[in-house]
N, C-alpha and C positions, 0 to 999 in steps of 0.2 A: 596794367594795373587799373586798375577800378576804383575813381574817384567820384567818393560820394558824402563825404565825413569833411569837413574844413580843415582840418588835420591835413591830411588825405592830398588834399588839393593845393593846401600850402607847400606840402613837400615835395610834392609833383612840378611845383611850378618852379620851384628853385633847380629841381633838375634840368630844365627845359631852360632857363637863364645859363645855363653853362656848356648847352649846345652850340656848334658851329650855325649851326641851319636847325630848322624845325619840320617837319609835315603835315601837314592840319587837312583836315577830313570832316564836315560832319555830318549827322545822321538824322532822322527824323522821319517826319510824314508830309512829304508833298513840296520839299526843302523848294522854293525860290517862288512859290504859287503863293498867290491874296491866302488861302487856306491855309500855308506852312506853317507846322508844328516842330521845333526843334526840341531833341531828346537827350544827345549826345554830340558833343563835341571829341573828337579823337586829336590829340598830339602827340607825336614822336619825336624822336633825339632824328637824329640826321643820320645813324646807325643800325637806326631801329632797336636799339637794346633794351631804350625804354621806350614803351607804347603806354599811355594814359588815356583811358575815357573818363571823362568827365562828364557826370550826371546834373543834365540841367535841370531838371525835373526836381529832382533829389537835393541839389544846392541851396542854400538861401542864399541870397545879395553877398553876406559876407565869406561866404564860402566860392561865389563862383568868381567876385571883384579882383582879387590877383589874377584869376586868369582872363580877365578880361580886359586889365590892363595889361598884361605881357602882349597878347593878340594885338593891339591899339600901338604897342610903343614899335618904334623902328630897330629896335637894341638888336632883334635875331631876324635872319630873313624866316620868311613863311610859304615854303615849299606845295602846292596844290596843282591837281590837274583839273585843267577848268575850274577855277574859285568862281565861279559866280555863284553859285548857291550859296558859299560860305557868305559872299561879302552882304548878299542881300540877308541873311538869317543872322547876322553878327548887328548887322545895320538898327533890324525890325526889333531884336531880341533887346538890344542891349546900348543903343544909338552909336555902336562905335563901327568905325572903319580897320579893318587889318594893314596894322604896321609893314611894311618893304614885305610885300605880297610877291609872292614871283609863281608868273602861273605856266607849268612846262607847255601846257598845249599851245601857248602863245610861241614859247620858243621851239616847238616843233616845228610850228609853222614858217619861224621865222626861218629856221636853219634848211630847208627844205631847199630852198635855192644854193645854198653854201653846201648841202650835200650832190647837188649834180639833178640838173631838170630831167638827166635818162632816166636816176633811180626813182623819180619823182611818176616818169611817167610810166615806168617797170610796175611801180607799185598800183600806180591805179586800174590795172589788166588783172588783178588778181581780185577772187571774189570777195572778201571781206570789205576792199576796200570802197568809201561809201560811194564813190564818184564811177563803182564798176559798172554800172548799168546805162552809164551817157558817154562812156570811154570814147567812143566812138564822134562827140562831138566836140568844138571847137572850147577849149576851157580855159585857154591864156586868159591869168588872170583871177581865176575861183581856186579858192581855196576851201579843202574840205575839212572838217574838222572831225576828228574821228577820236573813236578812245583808246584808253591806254592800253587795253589788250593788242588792238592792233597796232597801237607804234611800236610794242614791243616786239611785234611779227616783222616789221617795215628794217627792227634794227637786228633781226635775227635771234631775240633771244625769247629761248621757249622752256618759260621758269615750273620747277617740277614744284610738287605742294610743300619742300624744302624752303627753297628760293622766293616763292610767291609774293609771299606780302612786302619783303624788301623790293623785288623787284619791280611792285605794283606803287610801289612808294619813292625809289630812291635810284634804280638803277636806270630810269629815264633821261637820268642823268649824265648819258652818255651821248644825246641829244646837245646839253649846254657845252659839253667837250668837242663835239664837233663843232658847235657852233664857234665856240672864240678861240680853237685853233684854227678854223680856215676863214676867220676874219679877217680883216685890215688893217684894222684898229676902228675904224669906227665904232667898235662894239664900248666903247666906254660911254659913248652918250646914247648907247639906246637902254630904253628904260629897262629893261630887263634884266639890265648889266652892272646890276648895283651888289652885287654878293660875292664873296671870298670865291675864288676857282674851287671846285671837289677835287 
């Protein structure tokens, strides 16, 4: 849905207060560079049923202010891969920080050990992945960071143009499943561990 009306945007955001989780995306020109130009803000339910952009461009102050306090408050977590563009374009934009951020590439990384150092090092022999061209050198220790097309390759799932954008959003989430079922418990103080199970 296409927020651009204050309307629009108030009613958007009351939807997004009654999700479990959220997934926040945004778009622009050159997002995390001195340059960045931010255009569009995207959030989603935790289901993807309802997707909202939000036009920054298009908002005034009191039309984009709800949604920029939801972003800021801790009330829903906020679902991202790789946030750092968000947090810097939220930061420059609008002086605020994103409330209980949870960023999957972080717990990809994290769970990568808790999924088994063989599939770890299966996966780096394969060409996508970005570590394939030093494979051959010693890496205990480096962690690569790669995108979300290729975790999805890493977890075996290969989303038709059906499936896509949920799975480009939400089903990465099968990442944080591995993760706090083959924990110990310590996953309750690591920072990432602050949101309801999927």
């Amino acid at each position: 849905m296409w927020c651009n009306t204050i309307q629009s945007a108030h009613d958007a955001v009351k939807t997004l207060k009654r999700s479990a989780r959220v997934v926040l995306a945004c778009e622009g020109e050159s997002l995390g560079e001195e340059t960045g130009r931010l255009s569009i803000i995207s959030v989603a339910t935790h289901d993807a049923k309802s997707i909202f952009l939000f036009d920054v461009r298009g908002l005034d102050s009191a039309g984009i202010q709800p949604l920029v306090e939801f972003l800021s408050s801790d009330q829903v977590p906020k679902i991202m891969w790789d946030g750092r563009r968000e947090a810097i374009e939220l930061r420059r934009e609008f002086g605020t920080e994103i409330g209980r951020p949870w960023d999957l590439q972080l717990v990809d990384i994290t769970s990568r050990k808790l999924r088994g150092d063989a599939n770890e090092r299966k996966d780096i022999k394969k060409q996508w992945h970005p570590l394939a061209a030093v494979a051959h050198m010693d890496l205990e220790g480096v962690h690569a960071l790669t995108s979300i097309n290729n975790v999805l390759k890493a977890h075996n799932i290969e989303p038709t143009s059906g499936e896509y954008c949920i799975a480009k959003s939400v089903s990465v989430a099968l990442i944080r499943h591995d993760y706090f079922r083959h924990s110990t418990g310590n996953h309750k103080s690591h920072p990432l561990a602050c949101t309801p199970a999927f």
